[in-house]
C-alpha positions as CSV (number, residue, x, y, z in Angstrom):
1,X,0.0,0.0,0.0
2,X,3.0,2.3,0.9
3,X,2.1,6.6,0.0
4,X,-1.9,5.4,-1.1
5,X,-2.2,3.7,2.1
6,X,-0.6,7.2,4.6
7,X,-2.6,9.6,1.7
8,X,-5.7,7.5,3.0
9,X,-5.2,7.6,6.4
10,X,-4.9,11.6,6.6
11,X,-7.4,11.8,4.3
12,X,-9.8,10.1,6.9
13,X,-8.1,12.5,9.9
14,X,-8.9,15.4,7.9
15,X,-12.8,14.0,7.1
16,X,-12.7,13.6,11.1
17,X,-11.5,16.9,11.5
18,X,-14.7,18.5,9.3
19,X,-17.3,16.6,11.6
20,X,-15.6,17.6,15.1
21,X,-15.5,21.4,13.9
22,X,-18.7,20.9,12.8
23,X,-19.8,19.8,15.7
24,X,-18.0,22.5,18.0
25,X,-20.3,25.1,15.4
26,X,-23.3,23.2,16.8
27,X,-24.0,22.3,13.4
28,X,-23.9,18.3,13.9
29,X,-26.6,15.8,12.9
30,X,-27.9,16.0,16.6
31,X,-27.1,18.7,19.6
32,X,-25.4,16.8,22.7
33,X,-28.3,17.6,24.8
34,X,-31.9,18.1,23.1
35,X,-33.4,19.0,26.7
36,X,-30.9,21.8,27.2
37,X,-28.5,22.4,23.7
38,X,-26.7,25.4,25.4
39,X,-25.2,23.4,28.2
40,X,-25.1,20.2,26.2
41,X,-22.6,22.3,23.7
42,X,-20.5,23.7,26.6
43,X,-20.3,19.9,27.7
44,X,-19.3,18.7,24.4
45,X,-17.2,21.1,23.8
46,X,-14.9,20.0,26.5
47,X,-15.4,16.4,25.6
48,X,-13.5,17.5,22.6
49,X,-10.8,19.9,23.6
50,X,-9.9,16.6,25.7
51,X,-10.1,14.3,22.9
52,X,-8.1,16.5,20.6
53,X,-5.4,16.8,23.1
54,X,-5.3,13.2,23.7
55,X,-4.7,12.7,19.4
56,X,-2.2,16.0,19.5
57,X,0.0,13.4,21.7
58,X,-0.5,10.1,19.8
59,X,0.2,12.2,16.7
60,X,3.6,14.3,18.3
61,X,4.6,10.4,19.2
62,X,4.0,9.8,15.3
63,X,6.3,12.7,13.9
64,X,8.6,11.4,16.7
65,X,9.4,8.0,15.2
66,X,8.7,9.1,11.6
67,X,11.4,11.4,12.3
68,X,14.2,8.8,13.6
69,X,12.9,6.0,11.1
70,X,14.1,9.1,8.4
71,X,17.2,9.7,10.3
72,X,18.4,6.0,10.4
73,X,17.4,5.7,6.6
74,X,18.9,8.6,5.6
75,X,22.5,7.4,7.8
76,X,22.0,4.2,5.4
77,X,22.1,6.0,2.1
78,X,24.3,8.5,2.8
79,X,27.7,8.0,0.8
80,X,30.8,6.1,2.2
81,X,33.0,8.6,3.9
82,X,30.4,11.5,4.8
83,X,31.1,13.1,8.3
84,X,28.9,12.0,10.8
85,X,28.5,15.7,11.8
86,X,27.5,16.9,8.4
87,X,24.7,13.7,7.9
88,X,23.3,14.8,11.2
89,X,22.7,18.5,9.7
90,X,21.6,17.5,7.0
91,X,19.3,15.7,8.8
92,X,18.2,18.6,10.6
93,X,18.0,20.5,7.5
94,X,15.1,17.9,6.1
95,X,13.0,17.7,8.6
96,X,13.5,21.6,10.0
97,X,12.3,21.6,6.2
98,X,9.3,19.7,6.2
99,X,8.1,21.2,9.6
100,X,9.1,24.9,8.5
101,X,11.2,25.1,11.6
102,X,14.7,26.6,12.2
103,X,17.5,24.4,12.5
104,X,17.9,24.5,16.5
105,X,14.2,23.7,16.8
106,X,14.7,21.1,14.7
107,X,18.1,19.7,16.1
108,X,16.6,19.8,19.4
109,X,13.1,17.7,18.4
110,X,15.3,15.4,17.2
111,X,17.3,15.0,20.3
112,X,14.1,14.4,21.8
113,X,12.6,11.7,19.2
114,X,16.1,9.5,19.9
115,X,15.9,10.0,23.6
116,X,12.2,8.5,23.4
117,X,13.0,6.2,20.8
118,X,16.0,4.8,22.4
119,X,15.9,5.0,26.2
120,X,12.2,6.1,27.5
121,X,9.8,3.4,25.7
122,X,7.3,4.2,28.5
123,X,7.5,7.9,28.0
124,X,6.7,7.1,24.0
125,X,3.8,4.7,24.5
126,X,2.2,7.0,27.2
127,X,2.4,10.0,24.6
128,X,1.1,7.4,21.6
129,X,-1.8,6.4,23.4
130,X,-2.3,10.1,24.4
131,X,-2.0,10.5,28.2
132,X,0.5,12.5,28.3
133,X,1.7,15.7,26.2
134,X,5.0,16.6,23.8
135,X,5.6,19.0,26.4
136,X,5.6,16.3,29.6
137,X,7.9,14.1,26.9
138,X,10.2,16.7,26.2
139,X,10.7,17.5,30.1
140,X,10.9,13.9,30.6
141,X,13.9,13.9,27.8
142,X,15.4,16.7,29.5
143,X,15.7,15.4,33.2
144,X,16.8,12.5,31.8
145,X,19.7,14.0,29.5
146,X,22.2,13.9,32.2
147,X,21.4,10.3,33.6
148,X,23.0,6.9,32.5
149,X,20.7,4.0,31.3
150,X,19.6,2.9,34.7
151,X,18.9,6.3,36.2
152,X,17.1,6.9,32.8
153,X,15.2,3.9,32.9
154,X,14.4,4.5,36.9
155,X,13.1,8.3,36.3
156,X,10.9,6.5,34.0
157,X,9.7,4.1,35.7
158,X,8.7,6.2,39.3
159,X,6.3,8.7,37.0
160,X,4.8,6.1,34.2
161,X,5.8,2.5,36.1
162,X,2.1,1.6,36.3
163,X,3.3,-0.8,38.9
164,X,5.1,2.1,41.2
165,X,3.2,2.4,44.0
166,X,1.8,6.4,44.4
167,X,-0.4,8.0,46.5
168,X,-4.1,7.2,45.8
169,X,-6.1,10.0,44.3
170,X,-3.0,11.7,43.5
171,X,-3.0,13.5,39.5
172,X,-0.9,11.3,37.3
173,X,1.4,13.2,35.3
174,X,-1.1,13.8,32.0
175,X,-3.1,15.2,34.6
176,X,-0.8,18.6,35.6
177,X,0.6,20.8,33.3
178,X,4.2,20.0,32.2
179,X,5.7,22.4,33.8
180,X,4.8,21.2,37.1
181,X,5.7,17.4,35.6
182,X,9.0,19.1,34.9
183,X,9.4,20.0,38.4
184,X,8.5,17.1,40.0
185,X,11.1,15.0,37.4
186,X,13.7,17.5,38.6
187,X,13.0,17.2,42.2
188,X,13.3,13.4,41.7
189,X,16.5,13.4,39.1
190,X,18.4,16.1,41.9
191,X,17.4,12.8,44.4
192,X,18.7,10.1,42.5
193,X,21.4,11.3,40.5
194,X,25.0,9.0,39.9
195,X,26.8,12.0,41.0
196,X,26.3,14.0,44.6
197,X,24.2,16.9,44.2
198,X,27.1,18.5,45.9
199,X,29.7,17.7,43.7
200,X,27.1,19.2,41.3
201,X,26.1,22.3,42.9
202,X,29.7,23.4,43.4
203,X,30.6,22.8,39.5
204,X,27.3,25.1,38.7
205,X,28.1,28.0,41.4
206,X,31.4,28.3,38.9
207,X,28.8,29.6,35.9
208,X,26.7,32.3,38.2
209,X,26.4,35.1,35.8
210,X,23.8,37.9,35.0
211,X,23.1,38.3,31.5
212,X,21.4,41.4,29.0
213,X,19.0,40.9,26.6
214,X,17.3,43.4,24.3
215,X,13.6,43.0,23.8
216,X,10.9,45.0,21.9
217,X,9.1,48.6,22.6
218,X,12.4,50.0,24.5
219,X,12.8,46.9,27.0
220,X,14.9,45.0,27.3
221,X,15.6,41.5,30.2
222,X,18.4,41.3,33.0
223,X,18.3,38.1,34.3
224,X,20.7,36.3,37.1
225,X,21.5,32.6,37.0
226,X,22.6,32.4,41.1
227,X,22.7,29.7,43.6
228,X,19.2,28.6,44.9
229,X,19.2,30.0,48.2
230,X,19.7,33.6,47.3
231,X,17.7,33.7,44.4
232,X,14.8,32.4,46.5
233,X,15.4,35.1,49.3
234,X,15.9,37.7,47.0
235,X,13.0,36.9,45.1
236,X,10.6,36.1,48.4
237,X,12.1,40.1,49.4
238,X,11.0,41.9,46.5
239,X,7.7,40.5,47.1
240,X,7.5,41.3,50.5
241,X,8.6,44.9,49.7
242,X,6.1,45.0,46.7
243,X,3.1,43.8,49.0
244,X,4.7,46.2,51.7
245,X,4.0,49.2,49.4
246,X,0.6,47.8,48.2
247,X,-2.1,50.8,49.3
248,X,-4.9,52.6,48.3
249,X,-3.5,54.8,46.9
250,X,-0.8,53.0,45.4
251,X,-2.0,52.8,41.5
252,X,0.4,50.4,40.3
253,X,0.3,46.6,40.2
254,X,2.4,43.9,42.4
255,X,4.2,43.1,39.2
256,X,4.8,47.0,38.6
257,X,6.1,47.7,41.7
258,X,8.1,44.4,42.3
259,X,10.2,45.7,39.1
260,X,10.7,49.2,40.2
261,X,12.1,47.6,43.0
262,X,14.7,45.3,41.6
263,X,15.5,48.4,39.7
264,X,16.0,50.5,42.3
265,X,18.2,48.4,44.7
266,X,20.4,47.8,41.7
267,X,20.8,51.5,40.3
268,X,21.0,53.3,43.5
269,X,23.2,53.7,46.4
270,X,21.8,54.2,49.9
271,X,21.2,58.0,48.7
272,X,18.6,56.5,46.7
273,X,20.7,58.8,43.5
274,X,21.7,56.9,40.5
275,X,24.7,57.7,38.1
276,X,23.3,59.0,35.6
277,X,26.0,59.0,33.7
278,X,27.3,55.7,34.2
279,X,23.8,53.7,34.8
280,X,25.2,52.1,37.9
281,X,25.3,52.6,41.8
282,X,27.2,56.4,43.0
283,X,29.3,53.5,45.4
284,X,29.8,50.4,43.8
285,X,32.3,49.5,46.8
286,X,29.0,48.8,49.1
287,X,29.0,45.1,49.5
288,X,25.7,43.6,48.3
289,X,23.5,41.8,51.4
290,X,24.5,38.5,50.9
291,X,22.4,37.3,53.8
292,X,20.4,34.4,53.0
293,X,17.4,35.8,55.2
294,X,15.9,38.1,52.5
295,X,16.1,41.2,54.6
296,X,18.8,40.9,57.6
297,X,21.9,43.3,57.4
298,X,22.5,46.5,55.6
299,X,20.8,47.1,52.2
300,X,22.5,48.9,50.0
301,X,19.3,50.1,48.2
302,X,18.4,51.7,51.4
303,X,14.8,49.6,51.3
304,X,13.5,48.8,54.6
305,X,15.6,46.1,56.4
306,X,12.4,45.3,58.7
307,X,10.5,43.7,55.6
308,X,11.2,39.7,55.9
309,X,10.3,37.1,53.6
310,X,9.4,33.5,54.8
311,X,11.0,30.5,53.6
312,X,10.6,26.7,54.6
313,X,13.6,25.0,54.4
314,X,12.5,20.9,55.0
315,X,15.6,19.0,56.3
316,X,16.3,15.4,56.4
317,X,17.7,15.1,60.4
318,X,20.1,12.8,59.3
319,X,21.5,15.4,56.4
320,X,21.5,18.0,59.2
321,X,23.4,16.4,61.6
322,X,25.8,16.3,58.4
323,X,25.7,12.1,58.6
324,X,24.2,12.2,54.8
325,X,24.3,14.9,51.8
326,X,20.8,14.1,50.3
327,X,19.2,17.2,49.0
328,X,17.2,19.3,51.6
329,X,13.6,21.0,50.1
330,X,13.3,25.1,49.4
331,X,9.9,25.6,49.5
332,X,9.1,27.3,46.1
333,X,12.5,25.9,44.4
334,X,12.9,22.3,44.7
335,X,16.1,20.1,46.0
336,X,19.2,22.0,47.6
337,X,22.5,20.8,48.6
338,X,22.3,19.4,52.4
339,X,25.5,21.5,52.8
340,X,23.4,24.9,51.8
341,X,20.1,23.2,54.3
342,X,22.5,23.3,57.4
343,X,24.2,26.9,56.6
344,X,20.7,28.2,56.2
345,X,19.8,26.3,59.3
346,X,22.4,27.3,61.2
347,X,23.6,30.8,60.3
348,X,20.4,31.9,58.2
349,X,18.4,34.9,59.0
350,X,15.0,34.0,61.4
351,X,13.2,34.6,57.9
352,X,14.1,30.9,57.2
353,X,12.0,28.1,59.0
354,X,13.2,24.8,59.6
355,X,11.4,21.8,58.9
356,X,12.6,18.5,60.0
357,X,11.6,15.0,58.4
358,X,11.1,11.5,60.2
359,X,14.6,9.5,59.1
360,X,12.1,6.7,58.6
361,X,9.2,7.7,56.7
362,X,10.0,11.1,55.3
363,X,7.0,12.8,57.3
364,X,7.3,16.2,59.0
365,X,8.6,16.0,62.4
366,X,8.5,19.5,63.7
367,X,8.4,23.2,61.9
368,X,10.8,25.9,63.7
369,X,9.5,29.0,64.2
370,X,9.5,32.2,66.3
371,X,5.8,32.5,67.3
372,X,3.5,29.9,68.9
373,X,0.1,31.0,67.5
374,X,-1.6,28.2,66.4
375,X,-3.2,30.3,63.2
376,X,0.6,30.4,62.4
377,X,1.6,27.0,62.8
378,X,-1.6,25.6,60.7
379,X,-0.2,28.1,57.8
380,X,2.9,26.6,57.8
381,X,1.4,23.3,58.1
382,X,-0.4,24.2,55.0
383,X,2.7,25.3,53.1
384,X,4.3,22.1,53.9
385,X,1.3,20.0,52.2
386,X,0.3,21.9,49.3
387,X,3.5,23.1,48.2
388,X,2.0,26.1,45.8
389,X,-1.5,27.2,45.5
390,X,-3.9,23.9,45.5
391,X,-5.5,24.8,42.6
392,X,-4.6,22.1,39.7
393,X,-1.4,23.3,37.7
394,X,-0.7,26.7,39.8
395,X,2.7,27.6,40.5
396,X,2.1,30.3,42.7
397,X,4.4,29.6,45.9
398,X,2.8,29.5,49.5
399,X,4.3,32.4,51.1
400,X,1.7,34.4,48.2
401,X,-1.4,32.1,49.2
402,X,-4.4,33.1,51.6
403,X,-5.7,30.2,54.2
404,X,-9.1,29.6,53.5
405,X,-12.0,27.3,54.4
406,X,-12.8,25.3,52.4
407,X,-16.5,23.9,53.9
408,X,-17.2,27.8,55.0
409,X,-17.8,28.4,59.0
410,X,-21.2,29.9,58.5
411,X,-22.0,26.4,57.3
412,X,-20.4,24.3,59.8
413,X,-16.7,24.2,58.5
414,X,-13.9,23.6,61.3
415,X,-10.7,25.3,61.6
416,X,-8.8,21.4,61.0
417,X,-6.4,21.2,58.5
418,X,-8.0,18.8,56.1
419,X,-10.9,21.6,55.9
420,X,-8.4,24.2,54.6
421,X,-6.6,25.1,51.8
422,X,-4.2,27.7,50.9
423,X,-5.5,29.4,47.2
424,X,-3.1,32.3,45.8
425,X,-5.2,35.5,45.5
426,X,-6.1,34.8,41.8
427,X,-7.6,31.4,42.8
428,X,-9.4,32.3,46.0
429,X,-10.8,34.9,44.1
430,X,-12.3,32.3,41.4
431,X,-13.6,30.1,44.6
432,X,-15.9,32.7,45.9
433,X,-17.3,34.7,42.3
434,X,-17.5,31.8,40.2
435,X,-19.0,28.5,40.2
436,X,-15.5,26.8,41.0
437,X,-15.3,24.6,44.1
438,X,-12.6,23.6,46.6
439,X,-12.9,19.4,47.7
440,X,-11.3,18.8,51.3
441,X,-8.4,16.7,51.6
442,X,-8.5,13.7,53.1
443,X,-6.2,10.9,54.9
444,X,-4.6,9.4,51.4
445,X,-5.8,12.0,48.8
446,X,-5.1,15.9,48.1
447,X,-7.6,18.6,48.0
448,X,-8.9,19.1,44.5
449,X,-10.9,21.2,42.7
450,X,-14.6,20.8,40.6
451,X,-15.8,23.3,37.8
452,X,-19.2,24.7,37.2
453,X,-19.5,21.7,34.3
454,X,-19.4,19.2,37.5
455,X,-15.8,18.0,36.3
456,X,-13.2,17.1,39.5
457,X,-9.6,17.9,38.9
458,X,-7.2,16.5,41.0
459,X,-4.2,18.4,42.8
460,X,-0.9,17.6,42.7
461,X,0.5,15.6,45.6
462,X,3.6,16.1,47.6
463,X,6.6,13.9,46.1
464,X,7.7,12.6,50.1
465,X,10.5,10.2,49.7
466,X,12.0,8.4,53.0
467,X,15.2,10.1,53.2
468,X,18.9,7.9,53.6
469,X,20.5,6.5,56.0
470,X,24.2,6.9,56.4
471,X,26.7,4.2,55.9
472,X,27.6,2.1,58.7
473,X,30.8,3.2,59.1
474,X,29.2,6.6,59.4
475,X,26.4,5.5,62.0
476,X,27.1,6.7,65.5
């Protein structure tokens, strides 16, 4: 059958196509609900964004192994002698081609297709049979760049392993943005990684760098490529600063102000003056505040020192007592190096909390901080389970998000923690003016959320590992 039998088969997608966008028109042989065709359209409607991003994934897994099958062909015919370097560009060049994409786009879906053709067969058949995206895939391909076979192979198996155990009621992969899958892969690849985050950590410290780049309308991107820890309290500060000057009569938005702020600490000295004929701070000799604590010491910007951010640093006890170097959690970032957990632990500013972990189970043992209120306590309780706003693919850290009920008092709610989530602003804004609804959490299962439609969405679940033991040698 050969080209007559592929010109069929796209032939009947495209005839497929013409009835689904008919039926998205409302114009199909019979509405989805005769007793109420409005909702019954809304309804279907969804019904088919879902199916058409289940065939966008079983058809990315296509152009994924058409791809390689053309790259292994083309190796074959290529003449005796060609580079290896030039067949793989001109690979490139054919199928940047026949996409109409540029050559690095192109190089770098191809790195991708191998990757899944070669060392993540899970990865592929999830994304052929359409329950997960090209975007989970590609992060998947990413995290697993660095790894060896095994580590591949084990990243794999923990996310699509249907035999891995996971918590129950817990939103499989397909189920959260990529984004967040990319997270969670990169929280598990900095766990399980050959090589000592450590030894990694202090390689990448040697590339900290801030780099320029024009953009349009007169602006223009400074960005900072820093180790964890002061990238997280620096960026935890500007929002404090930026809710700080929040007012009435403040007519500018968090983002607004946030940048005016990042502006002004680095274009003025304590003056407040900048250069203006240099662009840069009147004393360049003032040392930067290096503090880890978002806010302790002298700031050079002359912005208020009182302003603290809050930052939950979770600690294995046995990494703390130095007897192991698994990664410690940054709330809002992800796996640190144990040796950056115990500095902030021990010498970080009181803006940093502590949370310990059960050296059997991985489950919170205690949460330092510097004020018994309970209302206090239960927030940082609720930082520790949810992570980020509750709401299903949010990235919005905790320290941004506003406890809330989810059963309301006036209706018999309690104060426990299953009965409370932690929405950022934009979300607990869509709970109480729209039709959106908050479910509890429960023993075994995170809250989740259900739409006007009647649809439940599942939340993401916290990735708890049980943390390592030491050696025996190293065993007191």
């Amino acid at each position: 059958m050969g080209r007559e039998a592929v010109a069929g088969a796209f032939a009947d997608i495209r005839a497929a196509l013409a009835v689904l966008n008919a039926e998205v028109d409302g114009c199909g042989a019979e509405p989805f609900s005769a007793a109420d065709p409005l909702a019954g359209l809304a309804d279907g409607s969804l019904d088919i964004l879902a199916g058409a991003a289940a065939v966008e994934a079983g058809v990315a897994g296509l152009k994924a192994r058409a791809a390689m099958k053309y790259a292994d062909t083309a190796h074959a015919l290529a003449p005796p002698g060609m580079p290896v370097q030039a067949q793989e560009m001109a690979v490139a060049a054919e199928i940047g081609c026949v996409l109409a994409i540029g050559p690095r786009a192109a190089s770098a879906f191809l790195a991708v297709s191998h990757a899944l053709t070669t060392t993540l067969p899970l990865t592929l058949a999830a994304l052929q049979a359409g329950t997960l995206s090209w975007q989970h895939a590609r992060g998947m391909a990413d995290e697993a760049a660095t790894l060896d076979a095994a580590g591949a192979a084990a990243l794999e198996a923990h996310f699509l392993d249907p035999d891995t155990p996971r918590p129950a009621g817990a939103a499989t992969i397909g189920e959260m943005p990529a984004h967040r899958f990319k997270h969670k892969a990169r929280t598990w690849r900095e766990r399980h990684h050959a090589e000592s985050i450590e030894k990694r950590h202090t390689k990448a410290v040697a590339d900290r760098r801030v780099e320029y780049s024009p953009d349009q309308d007169g602006m223009a991107w400074l960005t900072a490529y820093l180790p964890a820890d002061q990238a997280m309290a620096g960026w935890n500060r500007l929002n404090a600063l930026a809710r700080a000057a929040q007012g009435p009569h403040e007519p500018r938005t968090l983002t607004q102000i946030r940048a005016d702020t990042f502006a002004e600490a680095i274009l003025t000295s304590g003056t407040g003056h900048t250069d203006s004929t240099h662009g840069r701070a009147d004393s360049p000799s003032v040392p930067a505040d290096t503090s880890a604590g978002a806010g302790a010491g002298t700031d050079p910007a002359g912005l208020s020192p009182r302003i603290r951010a809050q930052v939950l640093v979770t600690v294995p006890v046995l990494a703390l007592m130095g007897l192991t170097d698994e990664p410690a959690m940054l709330d809002g970032y992800g796996p640190i190096p144990a040796s950056m957990a115990r500095d902030l632990a021990a010498n970080g500013a009181d803006s940093f909390h502590r949370v310990l972990v059960d050296p059997r189970d991985g489950a919170p043992l205690e949460i330092g901080r510097t004020s018994y209120r309970v209302t206090k306590a239960m927030r940082n309780w609720l930082r520790l389970r949810d992570g980020q706003c509750p709401f299903p693919g949010c990235s919005n850290p905790s320290l941004d998000n506003e406890a809330d009920h989810l059963l309301a008092w006036h209706h018999g709610g309690t104060t426990g923690i299953s009965n409370l989530g932690q929405p950022c602003p934009k979300h607990h804004k869509l709970r109480h003016t729209t039709g959106w609804k908050p479910t509890p959490a429960t023993k075994n299962q995170p809250p989740g959320w259900t739409s006007p439609t009647g649809r439940h969405y599942k939340s993401e679940h916290q990735d708890w590992e049980p943390p390592h033991w030491p050696s025996l040698s190293c065993r007191p």
